[in-house]
DODRENVO-977943 format. One record per residue (C-alpha): residue in one letter; residue number from 1; x, y, z. Coordinates in nm, 3 decimals, always signed. Layout:
<recs>
  residu  num       px       py       pz
       A  NUM        X        Y        Z
...
</recs>
This chain:
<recs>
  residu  num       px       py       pz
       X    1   +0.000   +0.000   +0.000
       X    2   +0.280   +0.237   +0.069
       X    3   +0.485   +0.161   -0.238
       X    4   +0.143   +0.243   -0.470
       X    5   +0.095   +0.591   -0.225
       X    6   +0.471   +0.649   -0.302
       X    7   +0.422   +0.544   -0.687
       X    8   +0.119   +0.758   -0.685
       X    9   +0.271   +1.105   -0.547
       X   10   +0.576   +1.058   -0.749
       X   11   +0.380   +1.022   -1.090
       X   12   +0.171   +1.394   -0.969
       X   13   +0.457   +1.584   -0.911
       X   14   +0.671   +1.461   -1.279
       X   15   +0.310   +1.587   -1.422
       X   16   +0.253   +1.889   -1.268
       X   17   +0.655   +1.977   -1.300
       X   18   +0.659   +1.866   -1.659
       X   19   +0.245   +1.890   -1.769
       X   20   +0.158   +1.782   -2.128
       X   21   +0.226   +2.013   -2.423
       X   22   -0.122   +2.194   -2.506
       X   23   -0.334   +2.000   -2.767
       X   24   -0.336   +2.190   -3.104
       X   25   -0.645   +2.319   -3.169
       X   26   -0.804   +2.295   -3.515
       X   27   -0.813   +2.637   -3.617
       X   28   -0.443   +2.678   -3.455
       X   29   -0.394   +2.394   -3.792
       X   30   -0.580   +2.613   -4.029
       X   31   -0.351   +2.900   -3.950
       X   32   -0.061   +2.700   -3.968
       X   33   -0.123   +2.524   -4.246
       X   34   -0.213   +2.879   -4.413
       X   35   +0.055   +3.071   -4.289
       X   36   +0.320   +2.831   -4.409
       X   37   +0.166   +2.737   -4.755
       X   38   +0.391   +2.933   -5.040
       X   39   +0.640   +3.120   -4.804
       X   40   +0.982   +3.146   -4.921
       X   41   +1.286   +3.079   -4.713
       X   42   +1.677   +3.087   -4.736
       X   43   +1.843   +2.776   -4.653
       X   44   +2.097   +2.810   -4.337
       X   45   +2.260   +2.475   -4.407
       X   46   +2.312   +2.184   -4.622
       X   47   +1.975   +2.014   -4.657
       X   48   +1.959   +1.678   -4.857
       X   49   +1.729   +1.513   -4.994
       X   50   +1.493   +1.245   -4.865
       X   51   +1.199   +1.032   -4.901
       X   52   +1.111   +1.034   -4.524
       X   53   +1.085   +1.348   -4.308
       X   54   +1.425   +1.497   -4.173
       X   55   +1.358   +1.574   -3.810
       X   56   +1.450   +1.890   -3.658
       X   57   +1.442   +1.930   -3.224
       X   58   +1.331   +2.264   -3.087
       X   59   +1.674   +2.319   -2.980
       X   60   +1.798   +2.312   -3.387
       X   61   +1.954   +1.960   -3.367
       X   62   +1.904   +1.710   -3.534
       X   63   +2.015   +1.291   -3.588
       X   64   +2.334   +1.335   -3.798
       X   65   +2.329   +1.008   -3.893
       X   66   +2.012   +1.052   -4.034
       X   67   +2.063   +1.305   -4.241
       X   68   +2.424   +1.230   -4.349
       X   69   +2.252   +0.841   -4.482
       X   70   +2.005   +1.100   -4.672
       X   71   +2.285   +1.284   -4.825
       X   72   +2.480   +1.002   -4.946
       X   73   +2.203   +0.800   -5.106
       X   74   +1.973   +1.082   -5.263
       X   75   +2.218   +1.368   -5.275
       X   76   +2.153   +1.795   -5.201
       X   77   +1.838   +1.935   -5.190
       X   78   +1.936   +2.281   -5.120
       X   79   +2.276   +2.462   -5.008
       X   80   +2.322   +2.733   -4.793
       X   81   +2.228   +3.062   -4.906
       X   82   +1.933   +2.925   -5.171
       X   83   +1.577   +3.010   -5.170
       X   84   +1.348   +2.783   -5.126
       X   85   +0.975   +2.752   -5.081
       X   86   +0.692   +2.519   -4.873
       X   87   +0.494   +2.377   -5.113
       X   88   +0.283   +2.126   -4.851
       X   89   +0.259   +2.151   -4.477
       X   90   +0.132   +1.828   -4.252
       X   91   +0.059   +1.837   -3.926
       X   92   +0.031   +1.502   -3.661
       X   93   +0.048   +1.464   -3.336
       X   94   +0.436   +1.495   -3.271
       X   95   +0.521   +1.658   -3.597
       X   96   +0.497   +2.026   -3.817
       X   97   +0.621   +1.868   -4.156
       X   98   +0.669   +2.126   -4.427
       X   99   +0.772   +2.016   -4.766
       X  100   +1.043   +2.208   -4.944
       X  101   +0.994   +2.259   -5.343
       X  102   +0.725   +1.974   -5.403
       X  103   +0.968   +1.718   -5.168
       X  104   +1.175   +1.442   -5.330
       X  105   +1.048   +1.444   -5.663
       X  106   +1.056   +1.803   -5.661
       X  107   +1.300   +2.011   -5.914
       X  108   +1.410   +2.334   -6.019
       X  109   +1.168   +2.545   -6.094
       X  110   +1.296   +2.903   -6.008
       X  111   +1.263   +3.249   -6.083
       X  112   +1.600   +3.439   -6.072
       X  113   +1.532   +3.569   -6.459
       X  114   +1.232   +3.679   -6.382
       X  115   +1.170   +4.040   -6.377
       X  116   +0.872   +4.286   -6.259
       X  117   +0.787   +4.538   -6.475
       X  118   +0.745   +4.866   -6.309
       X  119   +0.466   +5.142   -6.370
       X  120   +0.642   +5.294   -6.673
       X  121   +0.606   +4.935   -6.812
       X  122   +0.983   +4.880   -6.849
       X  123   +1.132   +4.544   -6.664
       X  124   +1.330   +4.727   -6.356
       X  125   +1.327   +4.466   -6.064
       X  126   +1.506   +4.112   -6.118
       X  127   +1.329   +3.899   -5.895
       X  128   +1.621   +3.694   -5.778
       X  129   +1.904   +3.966   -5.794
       X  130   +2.162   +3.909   -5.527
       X  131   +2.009   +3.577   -5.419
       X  132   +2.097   +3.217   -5.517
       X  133   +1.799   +3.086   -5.597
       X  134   +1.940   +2.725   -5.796
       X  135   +1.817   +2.483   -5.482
       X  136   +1.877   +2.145   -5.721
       X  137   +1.565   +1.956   -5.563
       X  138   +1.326   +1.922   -5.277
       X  139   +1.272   +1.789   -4.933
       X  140   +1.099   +1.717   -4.653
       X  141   +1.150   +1.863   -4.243
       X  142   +0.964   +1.800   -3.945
       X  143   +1.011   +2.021   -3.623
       X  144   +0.936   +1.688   -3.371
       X  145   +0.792   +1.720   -3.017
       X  146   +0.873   +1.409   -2.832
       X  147   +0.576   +1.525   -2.622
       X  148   +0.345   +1.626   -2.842
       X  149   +0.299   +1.929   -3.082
       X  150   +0.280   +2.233   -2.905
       X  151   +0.007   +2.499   -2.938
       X  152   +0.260   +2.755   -3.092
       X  153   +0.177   +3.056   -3.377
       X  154   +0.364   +3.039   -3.699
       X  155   +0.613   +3.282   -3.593
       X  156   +0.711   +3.087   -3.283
       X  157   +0.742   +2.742   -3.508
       X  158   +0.969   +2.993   -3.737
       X  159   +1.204   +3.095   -3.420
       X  160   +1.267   +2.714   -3.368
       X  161   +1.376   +2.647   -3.752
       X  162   +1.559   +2.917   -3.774
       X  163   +1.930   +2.695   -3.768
       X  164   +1.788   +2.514   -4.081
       X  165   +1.524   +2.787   -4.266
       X  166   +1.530   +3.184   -4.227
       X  167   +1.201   +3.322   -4.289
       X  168   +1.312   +3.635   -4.234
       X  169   +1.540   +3.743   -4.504
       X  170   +1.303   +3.852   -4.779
       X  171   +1.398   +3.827   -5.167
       X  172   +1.251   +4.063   -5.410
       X  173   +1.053   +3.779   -5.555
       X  174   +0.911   +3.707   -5.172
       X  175   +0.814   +4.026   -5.205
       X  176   +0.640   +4.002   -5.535
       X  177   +0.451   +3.726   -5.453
       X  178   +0.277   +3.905   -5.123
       X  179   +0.158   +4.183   -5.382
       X  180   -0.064   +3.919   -5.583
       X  181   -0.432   +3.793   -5.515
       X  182   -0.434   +3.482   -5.301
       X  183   -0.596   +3.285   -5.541
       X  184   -0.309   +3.333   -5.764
       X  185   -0.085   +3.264   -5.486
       X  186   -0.239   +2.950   -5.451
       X  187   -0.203   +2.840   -5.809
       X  188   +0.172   +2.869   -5.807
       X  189   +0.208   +2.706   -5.516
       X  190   +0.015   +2.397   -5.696
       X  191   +0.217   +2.482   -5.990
       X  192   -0.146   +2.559   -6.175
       X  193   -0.210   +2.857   -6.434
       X  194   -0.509   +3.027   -6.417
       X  195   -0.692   +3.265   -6.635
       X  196   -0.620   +3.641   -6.483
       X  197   -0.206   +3.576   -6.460
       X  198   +0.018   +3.762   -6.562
       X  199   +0.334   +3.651   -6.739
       X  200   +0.555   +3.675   -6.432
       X  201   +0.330   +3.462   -6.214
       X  202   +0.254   +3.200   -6.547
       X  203   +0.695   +3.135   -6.513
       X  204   +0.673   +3.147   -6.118
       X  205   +0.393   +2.866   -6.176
       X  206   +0.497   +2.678   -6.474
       X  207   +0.888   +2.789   -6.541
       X  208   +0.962   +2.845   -6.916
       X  209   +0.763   +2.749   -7.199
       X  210   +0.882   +2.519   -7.458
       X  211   +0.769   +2.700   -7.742
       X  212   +0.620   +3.060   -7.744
       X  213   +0.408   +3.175   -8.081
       X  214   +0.253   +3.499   -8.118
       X  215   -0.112   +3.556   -8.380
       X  216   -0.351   +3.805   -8.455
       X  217   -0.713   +3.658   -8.430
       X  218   -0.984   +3.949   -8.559
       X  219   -0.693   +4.244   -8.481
       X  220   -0.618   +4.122   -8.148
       X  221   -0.287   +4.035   -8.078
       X  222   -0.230   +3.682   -7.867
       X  223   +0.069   +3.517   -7.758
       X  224   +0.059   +3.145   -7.668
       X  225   +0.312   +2.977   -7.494
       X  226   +0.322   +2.580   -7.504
       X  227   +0.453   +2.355   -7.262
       X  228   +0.507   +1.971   -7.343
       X  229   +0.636   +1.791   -7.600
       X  230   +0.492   +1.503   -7.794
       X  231   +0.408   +1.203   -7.695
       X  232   +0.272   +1.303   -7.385
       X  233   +0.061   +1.599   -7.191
       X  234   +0.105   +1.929   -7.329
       X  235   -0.039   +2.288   -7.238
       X  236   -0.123   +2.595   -7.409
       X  237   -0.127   +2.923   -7.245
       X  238   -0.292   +3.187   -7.453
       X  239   -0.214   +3.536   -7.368
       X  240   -0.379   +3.857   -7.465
       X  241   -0.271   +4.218   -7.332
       X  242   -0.009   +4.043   -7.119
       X  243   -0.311   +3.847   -6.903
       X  244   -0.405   +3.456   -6.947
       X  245   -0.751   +3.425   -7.131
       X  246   -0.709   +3.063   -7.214
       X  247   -0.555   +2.721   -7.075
       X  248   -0.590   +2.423   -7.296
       X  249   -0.452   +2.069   -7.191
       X  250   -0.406   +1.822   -7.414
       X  251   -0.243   +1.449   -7.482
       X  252   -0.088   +1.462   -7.807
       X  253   +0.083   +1.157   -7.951
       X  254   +0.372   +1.086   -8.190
       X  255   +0.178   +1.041   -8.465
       X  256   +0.011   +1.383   -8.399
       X  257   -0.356   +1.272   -8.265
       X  258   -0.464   +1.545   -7.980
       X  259   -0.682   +1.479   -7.722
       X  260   -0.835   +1.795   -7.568
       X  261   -0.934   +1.787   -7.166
       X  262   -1.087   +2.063   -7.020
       X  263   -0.881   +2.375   -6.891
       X  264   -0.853   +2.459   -6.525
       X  265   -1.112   +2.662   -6.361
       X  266   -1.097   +2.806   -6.015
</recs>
């Protein structure tokens, strides 16, 4: 009886010295999952590349070994200094995984040629001047919680990463992309091209075309740019005062036969 009283008293006072990290709350998730969705970053270390999340502590550590086995058998995801950008956020019970430039399978697709053209209409702002912006792939980090994911804001998950990611060093394409609607935000981040874009956020979304042809249809001038090659899917983005009026995808074989699907709508 006295060794379950002792058991008992010792078992109250780990809890109430060490209590339980707060549940997350679902619309603590939302805002997470918002908040994190399409920001841009600069890399503070080597990151490789991996098919299971690399786990990051609170503290900034993280398993060496881990990440070192990562490194040798899938190679660099980013190097210190690049830009990079969550494209998918998770959240479990232990675990804020964010996904870095569509994860493993991810590649290049950056925008340090891209320039904003300023009110006189003449290109003045290279997006990715002064920045390295050539992160070779993607990736996948968790911030882990042995004890459970804490109830935290965004900017207190960013303090913790900020050995591995800083969100606070802001490129001139960062701050392009907080100037544009949110639903155009959102289509870059899923790599989509919507009607509305403008030619910088059609290469943020899509990189270069393949081919680029400009027409005059009834004295209107259109430029359409085409990406894909035949066999397989290809996409034409038609253009007209420097806006997207038209996205056609199609399957087009080798012996020229084009099947037409509908274009995206959101």
């Amino acid at each position: 009886m006295r060794w379950i009283l002792v058991t008992s008293t010792a078992v109250l006072l780990f809890a109430a010295t060490f209590p339980a990290a707060a549940k997350v709350s679902p619309e603590r998730k939302i805002e997470l999952i918002r908040d994190f969705t399409a920001e841009m970053g600069t890399v503070q270390m080597m990151l490789p590349r991996s098919k299971k999340s690399l786990d990051v502590r609170p503290d900034g550590t993280y398993d060496t070994s881990d990440w070192a086995a990562a490194m040798q058998q899938y190679g660099v995801a980013a190097r210190l200094g690049d830009m990079i950008q969550i494209t998918g956020v998770q959240i479990t019970d232990k675990r804020l995984v964010l996904t870095i430039n569509h994860g493993l399978k991810g590649g290049r697709k950056w925008w340090h040629r891209i320039q904003v053209s300023g009110g006189s209409g003449q290109r003045n702002d290279d997006l990715g001047r002064g920045a390295q912006t050539n992160a070779p792939g993607g990736t996948e980090i968790a911030l882990f919680f042995k004890d459970g994911l804490p109830d935290k804001t965004t900017e207190e998950f960013k303090a913790l990463l900020k050995n591995v990611l800083d969100f606070e060093v802001r490129s001139a394409t960062a701050q392009y992309m907080e100037t544009i609607e949110p639903k155009f935000k959102e289509a870059i981040a899923e790599n989509e091209v919507i009607a509305g874009m403008d030619k910088e956020m059609v290469l943020l979304a899509k990189n270069r075309p393949d081919n680029k042809y400009r027409d005059t249809r009834d004295g209107v001038e259109t430029e359409d740019w085409i990406y894909g090659k035949p066999p397989g899917d290809i996409v034409f983005v038609t253009f007209q005062n420097g806006k997207v009026v038209s996205i056609k995808h199609t399957y087009a074989s080798l012996g020229g036969e084009v099947q037409t699907s509908k274009p995206i709508e959101r």
